[in-house]
N, C-alpha and C positions, 0 to 999 in steps of 0.2 A: 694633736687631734685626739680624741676622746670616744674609742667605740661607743653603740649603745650596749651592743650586746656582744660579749667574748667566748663564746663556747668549747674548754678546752676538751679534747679526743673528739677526732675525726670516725670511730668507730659507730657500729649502725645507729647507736641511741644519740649519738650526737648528731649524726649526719640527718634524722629525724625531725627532731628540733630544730635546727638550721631549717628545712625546710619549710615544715608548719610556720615557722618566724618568717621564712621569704613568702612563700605563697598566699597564706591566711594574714600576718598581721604588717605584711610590708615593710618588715626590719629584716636586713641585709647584715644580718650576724656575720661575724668571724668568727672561723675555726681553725685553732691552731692545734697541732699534732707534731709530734718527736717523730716519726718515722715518713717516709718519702711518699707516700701513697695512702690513700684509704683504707679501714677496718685491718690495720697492721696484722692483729694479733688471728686473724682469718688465714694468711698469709703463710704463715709460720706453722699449722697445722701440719699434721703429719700426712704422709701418702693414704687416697684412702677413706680418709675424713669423709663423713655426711652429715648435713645437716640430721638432728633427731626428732625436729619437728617439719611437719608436713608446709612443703612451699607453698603449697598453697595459700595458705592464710599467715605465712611466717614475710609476707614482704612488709617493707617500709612503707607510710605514708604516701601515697600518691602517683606508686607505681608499681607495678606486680612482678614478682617474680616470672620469667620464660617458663611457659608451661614443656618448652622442648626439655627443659633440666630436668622433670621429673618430678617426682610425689617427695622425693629426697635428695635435693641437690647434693651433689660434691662440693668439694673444697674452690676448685678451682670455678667452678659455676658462680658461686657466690661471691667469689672474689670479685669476676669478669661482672654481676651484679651490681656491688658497690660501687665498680670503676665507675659503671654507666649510670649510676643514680646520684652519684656527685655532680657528674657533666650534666644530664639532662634536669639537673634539676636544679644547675645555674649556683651553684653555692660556690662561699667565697672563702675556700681553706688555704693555708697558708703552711706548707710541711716544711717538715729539716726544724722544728722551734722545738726547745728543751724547756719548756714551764717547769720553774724550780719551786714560785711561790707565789702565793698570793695574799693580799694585804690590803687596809684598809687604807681608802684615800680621804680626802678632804671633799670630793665629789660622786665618791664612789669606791670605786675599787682599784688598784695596780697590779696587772699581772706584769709577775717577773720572768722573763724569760731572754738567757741565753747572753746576758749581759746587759740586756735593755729594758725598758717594761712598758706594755699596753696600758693607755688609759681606759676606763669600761664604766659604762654606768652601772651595767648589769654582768655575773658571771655567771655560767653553767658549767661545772666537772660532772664530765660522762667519759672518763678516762676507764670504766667499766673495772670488774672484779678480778678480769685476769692480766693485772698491769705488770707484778714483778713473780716470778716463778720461783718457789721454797721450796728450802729440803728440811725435815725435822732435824736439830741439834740432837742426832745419834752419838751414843759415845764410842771414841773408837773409828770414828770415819776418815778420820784421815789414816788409820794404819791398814785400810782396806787395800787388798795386792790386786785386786778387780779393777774393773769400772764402773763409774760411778754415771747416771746423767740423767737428766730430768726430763719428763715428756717431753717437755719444749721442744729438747732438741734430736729427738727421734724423728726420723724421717721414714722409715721403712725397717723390713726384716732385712732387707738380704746382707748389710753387713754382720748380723748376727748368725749366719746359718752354720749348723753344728754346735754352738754355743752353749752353755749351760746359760739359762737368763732367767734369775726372778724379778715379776712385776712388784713392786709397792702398790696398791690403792686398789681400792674396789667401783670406783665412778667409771662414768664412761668412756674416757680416755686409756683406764688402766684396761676396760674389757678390752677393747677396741686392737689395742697393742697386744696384747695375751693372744687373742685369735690371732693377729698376724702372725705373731710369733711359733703360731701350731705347724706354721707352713716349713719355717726353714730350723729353725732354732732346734737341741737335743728336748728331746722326750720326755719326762712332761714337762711343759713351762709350770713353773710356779709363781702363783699370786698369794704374797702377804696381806692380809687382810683382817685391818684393824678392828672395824667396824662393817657389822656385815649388810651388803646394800639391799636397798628395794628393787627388786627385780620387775620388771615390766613388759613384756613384746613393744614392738613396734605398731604393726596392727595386730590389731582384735579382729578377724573374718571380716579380713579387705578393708578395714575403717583404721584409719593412722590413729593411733591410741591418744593422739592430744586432742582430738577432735572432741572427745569429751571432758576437756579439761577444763572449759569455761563454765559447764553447767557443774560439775564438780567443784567447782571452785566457791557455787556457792552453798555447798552442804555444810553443814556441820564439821567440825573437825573431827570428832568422836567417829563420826556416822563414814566418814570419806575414810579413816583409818583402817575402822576395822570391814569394809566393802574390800579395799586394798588389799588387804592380808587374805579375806577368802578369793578374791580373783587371784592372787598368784598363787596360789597352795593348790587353786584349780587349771592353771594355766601352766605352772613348772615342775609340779609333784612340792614334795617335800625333799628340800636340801640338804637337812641339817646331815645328816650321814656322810654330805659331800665337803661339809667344813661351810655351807652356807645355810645357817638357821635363819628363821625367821627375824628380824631386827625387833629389838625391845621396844623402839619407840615407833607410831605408827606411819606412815609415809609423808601428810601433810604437818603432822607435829614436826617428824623430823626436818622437812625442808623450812617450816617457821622458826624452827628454835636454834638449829645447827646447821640450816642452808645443807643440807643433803640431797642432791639434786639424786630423782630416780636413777636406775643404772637401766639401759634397754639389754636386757637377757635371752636375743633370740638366738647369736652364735655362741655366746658366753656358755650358756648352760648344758647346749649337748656334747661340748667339748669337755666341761668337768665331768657330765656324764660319764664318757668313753675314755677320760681316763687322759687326756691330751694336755688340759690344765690340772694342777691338786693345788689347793687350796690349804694356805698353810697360816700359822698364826703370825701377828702381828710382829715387825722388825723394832728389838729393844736395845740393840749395840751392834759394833762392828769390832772384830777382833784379826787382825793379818788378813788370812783368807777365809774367815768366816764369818757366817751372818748370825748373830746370836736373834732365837726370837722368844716369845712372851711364854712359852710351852716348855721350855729348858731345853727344845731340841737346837742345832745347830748346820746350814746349810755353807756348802762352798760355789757358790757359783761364781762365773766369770765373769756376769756382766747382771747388774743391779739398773734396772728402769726403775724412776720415781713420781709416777704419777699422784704427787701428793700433795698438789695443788699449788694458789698464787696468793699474794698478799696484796691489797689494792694498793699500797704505796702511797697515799694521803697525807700522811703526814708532816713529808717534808713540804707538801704545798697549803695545807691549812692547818696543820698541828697547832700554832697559836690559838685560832682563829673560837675555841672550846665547842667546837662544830663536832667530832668525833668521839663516838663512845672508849671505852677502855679497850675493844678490840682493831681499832681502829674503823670502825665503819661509820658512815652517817648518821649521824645521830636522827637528821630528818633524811628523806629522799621522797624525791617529787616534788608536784606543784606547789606545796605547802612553803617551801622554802627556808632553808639553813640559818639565815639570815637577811636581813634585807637588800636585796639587790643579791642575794646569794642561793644557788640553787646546784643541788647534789641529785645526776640521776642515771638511770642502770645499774644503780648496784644493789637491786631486791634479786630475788631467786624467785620468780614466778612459778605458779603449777603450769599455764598457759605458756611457758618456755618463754625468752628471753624477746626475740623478735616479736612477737605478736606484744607482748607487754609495749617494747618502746615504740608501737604502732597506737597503742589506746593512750599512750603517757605525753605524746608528742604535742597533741594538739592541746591537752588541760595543760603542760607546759608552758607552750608559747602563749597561751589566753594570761597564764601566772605572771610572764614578764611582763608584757605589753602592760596591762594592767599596772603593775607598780611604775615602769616608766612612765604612764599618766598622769600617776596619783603622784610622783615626783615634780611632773612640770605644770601639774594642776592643769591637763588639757583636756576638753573632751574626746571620747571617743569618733572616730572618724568611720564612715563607710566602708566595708569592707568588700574586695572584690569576690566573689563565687569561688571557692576552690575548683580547679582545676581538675575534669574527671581525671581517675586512675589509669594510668597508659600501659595496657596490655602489650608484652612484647613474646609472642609465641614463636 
């Protein structure tokens, strides 16, 4: 049997498309997923975790985030979210499947997975950005007498309490872990920091700060950059004293050129204030029990967090396929499509944050497949039913 349409990653930009494809275009996609359950990698957050964009307007196609969760869900909010937007929204995922590759058919496409392989007329990878988690090749890291671990697998403070611990990263996972760490961890936590982030609040006087992010989005690059830098030099003081200067390139250059997603700076910043976090230079080796960093000084801590991000992992699934730039990312992403019958999508870094993107992406999407499965069987288009209002669940 021969899907029409195979959508691998069950996470929100897939579960999106699935449905736009069930509801608007009456194609009953499959979605297959490595892991047991929906938006895996939601799952795996640390204790704590908040959405950084306002629920409001961060829900999927076709049904709203519980206004009971807040202006900022949690981890588990979101999760209990995805459960219920798989079920009520009738989609046909298929978990526990290891997609190793995909390849071109005689009528299409062959995904490979798990020893066997789907027929598909059409594919979509939405296996999203944070698919495999990396450590930079430090030299030296294997003679580290510490610990070593990766956000990933940080669950909380209290196994570090007393602890000497420095952060890697300056994004929002490094802030996020640093604050917890003020709670139990020895005095002051420190964050290596390579590159110094865009700092931002949350809200701006009670307005969740993304709210203006779509009419930003369409200013100028210039013009968005340098508004950016005079709102946080008005909103944070001036850092550089604290070891966090203003960043060279400006906020929306940075996230177009180098995917540098903002960092939200409301606990972040009175903590290096007061002296709780210091902010130390960038980690350049590891030597026994020391951390050698970019400044010639040298730190002994006991336990190294590494929030230094994820690798989308692509290549073992289309690495042939000349689909992939030299960094491995998509060469195309969106409705535009990678190739025919081939489509790459969630892996941009929007200013509008992540959910609301694969909320606008969903529907030009499924219009993209449907469309070439037409212009494949040379059929006309058919009547479409009404989408289905949005189903409030407060």
């Amino acid at each position: 049997m021969t899907e029409q349409v195979v959508i691998v990653g069950a996470g929100p930009c897939g579960l999106a498309i699935a449905r736009q494809l069930r509801h608007e275009q009456k194609i009953d996609a499959l979605v297959l997923d490595r892991a047991d359950a929906p938006a895996s990698s939601w799952r795996r957050r640390y204790d704590g975790f908040r959405l950084n964009t306002c629920g409001l307007w961060s829900h999927l196609p076709g049904q709203r985030i519980p206004l009971r969760y807040g202006r900022w869900p949690e981890r588990d909010d979101m999760v209990a979210y995805f459960d219920d937007y798989a079920a009520r929204q009738g989609l046909r995922i298929r978990f526990g499947v290891n997609v190793t590759g995909i390849s071109r058919a005689e009528n299409g496409w062959a995904v490979h997975a798990d020893g066997c392989v789907v027929a598909a007329e059409a594919v979509v990878v939405a296996t999203g950005n944070y698919h495999t988690p990396t450590l930079p090749a430090w030299p030296g890291l294997e003679t580290f007498t510490g610990t070593v671990l990766h956000s990933e697998d940080y669950r909380n403070a209290a196994p570090f309490a007393g602890r000497d611990v420095l952060v890697v990263g300056a994004g929002n996972s490094a802030a996020d872990i640093a604050v917890q760490l003020t709670r139990t961890a020895a005095r002051p936590v420190r964050m290596a920091v390579r590159t110094p982030p865009h700092l931002v609040p949350r809200a701006a006087a009670g307005i969740p700060i993304d709210a203006f992010s779509a009419g930003f989005d369409r200013l100028p690059v210039p013009v968005l950059d340098h508004a950016a830098a005079v709102f946080r030099r008005a909103w944070f003081g001036d850092l550089t004293g604290a070891g966090l200067p203003q960043p060279r390139r400006g906020i929306y250059t940075a996230l177009l050129r180098d995917e540098q997603v903002p960092t939200l700076g409301d606990q972040l910043v009175p903590r290096v204030k007061a002296g709780e976090i210091e902010i130390v230079a960038r980690v350049e080796a590891f030597d026994g029990d020391r951390v050698l960093l970019a400044d010639g000084t040298a730190l002994t801590p006991q336990v190294v967090v590494a929030a230094t991000g994820y690798r989308r992992g692509l290549e073992p699934l289309v690495g042939e396929l000349a689909v992939l730039d030299d960094d491995g990312r998509p060469r195309v992403n969106g409705p535009a499509g990678a190739a025919p019958g081939l489509w790459f999508a969630g892996f941009d870094e929007p200013l509008v944050g992540p959910l609301q993107s694969f909320r606008w992406q969903a529907t030009p999407m499924a219009a993209a497949i449907t469309q070439y499965l037409r212009d494949e069987k040379h059929c006309p288009p058919t009547d479409q039913d009404q989408e289905p209002p949005i189903v409030d669940r407060v």
